[in-house]
C-alpha positions in Angstrom: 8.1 2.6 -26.9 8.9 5.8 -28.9 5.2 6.2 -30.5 3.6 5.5 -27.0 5.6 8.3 -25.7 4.9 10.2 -28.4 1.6 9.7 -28.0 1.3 10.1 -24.1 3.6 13.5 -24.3 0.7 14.8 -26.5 -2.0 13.9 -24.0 -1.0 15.4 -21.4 0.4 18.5 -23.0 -0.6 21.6 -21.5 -2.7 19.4 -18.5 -1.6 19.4 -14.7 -0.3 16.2 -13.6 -3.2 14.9 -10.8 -1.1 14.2 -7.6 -3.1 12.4 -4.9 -2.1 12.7 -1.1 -3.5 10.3 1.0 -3.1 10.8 4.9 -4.0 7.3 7.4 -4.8 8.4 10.8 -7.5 7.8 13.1 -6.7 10.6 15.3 -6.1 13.2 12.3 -9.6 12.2 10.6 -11.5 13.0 14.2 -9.8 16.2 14.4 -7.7 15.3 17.5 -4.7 15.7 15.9 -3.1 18.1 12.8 -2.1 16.4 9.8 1.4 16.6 9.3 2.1 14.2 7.1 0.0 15.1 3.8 1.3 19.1 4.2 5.3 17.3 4.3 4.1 15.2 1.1 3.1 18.4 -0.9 5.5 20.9 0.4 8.2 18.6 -0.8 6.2 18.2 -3.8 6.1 21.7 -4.4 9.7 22.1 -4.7 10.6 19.2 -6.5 8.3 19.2 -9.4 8.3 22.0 -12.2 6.2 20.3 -14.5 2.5 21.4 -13.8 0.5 19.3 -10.9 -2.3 19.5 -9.1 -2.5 18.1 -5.3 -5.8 15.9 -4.8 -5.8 15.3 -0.7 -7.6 12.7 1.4 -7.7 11.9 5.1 -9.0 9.0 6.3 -9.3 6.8 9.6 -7.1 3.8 9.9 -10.2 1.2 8.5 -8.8 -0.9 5.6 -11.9 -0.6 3.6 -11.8 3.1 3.7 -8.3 3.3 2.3 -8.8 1.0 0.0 -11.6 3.1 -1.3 -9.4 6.3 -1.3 -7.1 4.7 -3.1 -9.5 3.3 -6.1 -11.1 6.6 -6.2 -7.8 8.5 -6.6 -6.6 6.3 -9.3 -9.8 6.0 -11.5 -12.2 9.1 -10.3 -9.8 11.6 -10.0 -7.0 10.3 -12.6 -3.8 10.7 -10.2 -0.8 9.3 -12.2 0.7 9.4 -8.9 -0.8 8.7 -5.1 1.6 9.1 -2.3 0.3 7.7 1.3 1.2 9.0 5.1 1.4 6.6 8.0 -0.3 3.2 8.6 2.6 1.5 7.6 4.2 0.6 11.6 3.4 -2.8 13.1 0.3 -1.8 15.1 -2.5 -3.4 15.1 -4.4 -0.6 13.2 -1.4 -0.1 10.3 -3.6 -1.3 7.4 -2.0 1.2 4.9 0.4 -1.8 3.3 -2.4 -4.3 3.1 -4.9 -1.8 1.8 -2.8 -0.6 -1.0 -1.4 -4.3 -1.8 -5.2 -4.9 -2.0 -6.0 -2.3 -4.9 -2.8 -3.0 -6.7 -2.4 -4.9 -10.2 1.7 -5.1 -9.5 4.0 -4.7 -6.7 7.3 -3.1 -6.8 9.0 -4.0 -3.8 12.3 -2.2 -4.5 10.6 0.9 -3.4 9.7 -0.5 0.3 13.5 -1.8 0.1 15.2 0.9 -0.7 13.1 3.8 2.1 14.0 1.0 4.6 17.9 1.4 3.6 17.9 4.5 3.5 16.0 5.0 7.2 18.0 2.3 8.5 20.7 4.4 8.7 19.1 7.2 10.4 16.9 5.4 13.3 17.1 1.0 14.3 13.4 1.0 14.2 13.3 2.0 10.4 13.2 -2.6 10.3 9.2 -2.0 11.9 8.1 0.3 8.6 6.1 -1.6 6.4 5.8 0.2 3.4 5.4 -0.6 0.0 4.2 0.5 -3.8 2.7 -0.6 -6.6 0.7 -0.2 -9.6 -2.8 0.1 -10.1 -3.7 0.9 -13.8 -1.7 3.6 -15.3 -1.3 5.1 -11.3 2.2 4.3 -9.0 1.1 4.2 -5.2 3.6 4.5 -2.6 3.5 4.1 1.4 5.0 6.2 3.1 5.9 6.7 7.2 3.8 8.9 8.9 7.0 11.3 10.2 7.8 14.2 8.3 11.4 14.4 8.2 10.9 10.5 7.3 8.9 11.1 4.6 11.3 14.0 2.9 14.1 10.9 3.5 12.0 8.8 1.7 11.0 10.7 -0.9 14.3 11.7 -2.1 15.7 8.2 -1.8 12.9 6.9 -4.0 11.8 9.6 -6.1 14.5 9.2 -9.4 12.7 6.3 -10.0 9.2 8.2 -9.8 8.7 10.0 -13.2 10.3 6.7 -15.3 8.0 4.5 -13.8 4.8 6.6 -14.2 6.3 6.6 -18.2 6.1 3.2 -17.9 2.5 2.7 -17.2 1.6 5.7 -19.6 0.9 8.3 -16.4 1.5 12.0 -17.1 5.2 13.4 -17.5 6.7 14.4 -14.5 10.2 16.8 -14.5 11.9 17.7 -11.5 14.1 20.4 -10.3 17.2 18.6 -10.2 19.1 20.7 -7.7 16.2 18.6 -5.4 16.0 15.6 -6.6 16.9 14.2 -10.1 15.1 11.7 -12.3 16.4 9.3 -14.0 15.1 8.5 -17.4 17.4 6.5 -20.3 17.8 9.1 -23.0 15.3 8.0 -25.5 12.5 8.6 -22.9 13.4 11.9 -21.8 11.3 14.9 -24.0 13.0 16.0 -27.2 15.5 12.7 -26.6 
């Protein structure tokens, strides 16, 4: 474990994490309707990260193929250690979002979809409808989340001190955070100069 860190620190010294942001909406792809999700996705990025990153964005229609293809290309073309989704996830007919990233996945990691739900439940009852999920594809974490934006920031900060550890995990790029946002957990030996 130590040499693979090691090894992985060294990598990705001095290179910008690739961060991709993937937003599912049939209205926002045609133009009929502003993206709000991806902007809440990096903006909350933007102030919890302080290790270097790079956003890599993608909107596209609620068609499970197209996600799907978003999703490989993010992960292996553009070499996003980490791809956070907006929206899809409800129980409509055209949510695909779970399916299409359970399709491109090598692992799930179902505590993630658990724990957003837990943590919405207690804001709004309909938080039980949300969907999402995350997983692992390669040496990339995916994670769903809803299309709202003060349900995503909810999300993200009930998820996100698992983030960094698990992209260590899988050999992704080294993430820190500003820990008066959110704070990531990592056991000692994994954190740099531990």
């Amino acid at each position: 474990m130590a040499v693979g860190f090691l090894l992985r620190e060294q990598l990705f010294m001095g290179e910008k994490a690739r961060i991709g942001i993937v937003t599912v909406s049939d209205r926002a792809s045609r133009g009929e309707y502003e993206d709000l999700g991806g902007p809440a996705i990096r903006e909350w990025l933007e102030r919890a990260l302080t290790s270097p990153w790079e956003a890599v964005a993608r909107l596209v229609p609620d068609e499970q193929a197209q996600v799907e293809t978003a999703l490989r290309e993010l992960c292996e073309g553009e070499g996003c250690g980490l791809v956070v989704t907006t929206g899809g996830t409800g129980p409509a007919p055209r949510d695909i979002t779970p399916e299409a990233t359970e399709a491109v996945c090598d692992k799930l990691l179902d505590g993630f979809g658990e724990q957003m739900r837990a943590v919405s439940l207690k804001i709004v009852p309909t938080a039980i409808l949300s969907r999402q999920i995350a997983g692992i594809r390669g040496q990339s974490l995916i994670i769903n989340l809803p299309g709202k934006p003060s349900a995503i920031a909810d999300c993200l900060d009930a998820v996100f001190p698992a983030v960094p550890y698990c992209i260590d995990l899988i050999e992704g790029p080294y993430l820190e955070t500003d820990e008066s946002v959110v704070k990531a957990f990592r056991p000692k030996h994994a954190k740099k100069g531990g």
